[in-house]
Each structure stands twice: as structure tokens, then as C-alpha cells.
N, C-alpha and C positions, 0 to 999 in steps of 0.2 A: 351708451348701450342702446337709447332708443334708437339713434342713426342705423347700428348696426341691427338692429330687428328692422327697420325699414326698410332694407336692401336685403333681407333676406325672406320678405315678404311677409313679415309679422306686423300685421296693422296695430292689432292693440297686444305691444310687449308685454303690459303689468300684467294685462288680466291673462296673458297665455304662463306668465313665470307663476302665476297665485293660485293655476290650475289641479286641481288633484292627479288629474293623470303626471305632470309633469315634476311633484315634490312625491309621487308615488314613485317613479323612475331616479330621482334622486338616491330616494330612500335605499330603492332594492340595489341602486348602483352602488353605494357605502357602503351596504349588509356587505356586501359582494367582497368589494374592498376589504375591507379589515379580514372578514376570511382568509383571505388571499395572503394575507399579514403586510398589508399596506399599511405606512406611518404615516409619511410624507407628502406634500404636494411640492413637485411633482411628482411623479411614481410613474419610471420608464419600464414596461415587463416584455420580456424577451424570452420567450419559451417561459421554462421557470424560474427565470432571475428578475428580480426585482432590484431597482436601482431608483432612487430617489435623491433628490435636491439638486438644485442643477452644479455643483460643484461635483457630480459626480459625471459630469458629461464626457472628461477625458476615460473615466474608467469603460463606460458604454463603447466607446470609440477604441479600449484595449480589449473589451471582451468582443465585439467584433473582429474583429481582426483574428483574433484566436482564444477561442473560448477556454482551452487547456491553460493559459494563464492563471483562471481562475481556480485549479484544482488541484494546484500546487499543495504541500501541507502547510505553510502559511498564510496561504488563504485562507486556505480552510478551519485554522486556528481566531482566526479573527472570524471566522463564526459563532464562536465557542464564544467571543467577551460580552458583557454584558452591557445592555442596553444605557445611555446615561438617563433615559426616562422614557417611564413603561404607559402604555397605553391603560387609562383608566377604565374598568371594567361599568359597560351599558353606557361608552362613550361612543 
């Protein structure tokens, strides 16, 4: 990580990562997140679709292609299932 702040012109990495502005920007970026109904890293968003974890890369590469795949009624059922684990509330 230091190599990589050194080549991108960050002399002192710790003290730019331990900075308030920058765990401020964290911060409002997660609020942002979970808003949005982000779970996962990673979280691919594409207009209004949200697509996470990379084993969902082939789907990204089908909803390109042609987004009406995804509006089929069992797609759209598999909206409807329930979560195998919920986001803990003031996580």
C-alpha cells in the first residue's frame, strides 16, 4: 500500500489514511451506500441495478446486453425471496 501511495504522490500514506477529511468521506460514502441498499463488496450499480459479488459478473454482462432479461416475471420473483442475512440495523 505504501509503494502504491508513492506513485501516486502521497508522501506520508498513514497520516493522509488517519485524516479526518478522508474517514469523513468514508463515512458519508457508506451512509450513501447502505441507502442505496448496498450489501456486498463489491457493489457493480448501473443506473438502478445493483449487482454484487463478483460471481455475479456473468449477470452484469447479461443485463448489458439486454436489460429486458431482467423484467421477465421470474426475475422479478426472485425479488420477492428473502434475504439469507439481513443487514444489522446502525451497521
Amino acid at each position: 500500500m505504501w509503494r502504491l501511495g508513492g506513485e501516486l504522490g502521497l508522501s506520508v500514506v498513514q497520516d493522509r489514511i488517519a485524516s479526518a477529511d478522508v474517514k469523513d468521506g468514508l463515512r458519508a460514502n457508506t451512509e450513501a451506500a447502505i441507502a442505496r441498499g448496498v450489501f456486498g463488496v463489491p457493489t457493480l450499480a448501473i443506473g438502478e441495478e445493483l449487482f454484487w459479488g463478483f460471481d455475479t459478473l456473468e449477470m452484469v454482462r447479461d443485463y448489458l446486453a439486454d436489460p429486458r432479461l431482467f423484467q421477465t416475471a421470474e426475475m422479478q420473483r426472485l425479488c420477492t425471496l428473502d434475504y439469507g442475512v439481513a443487514r444489522r440495523a446502525g451497521s
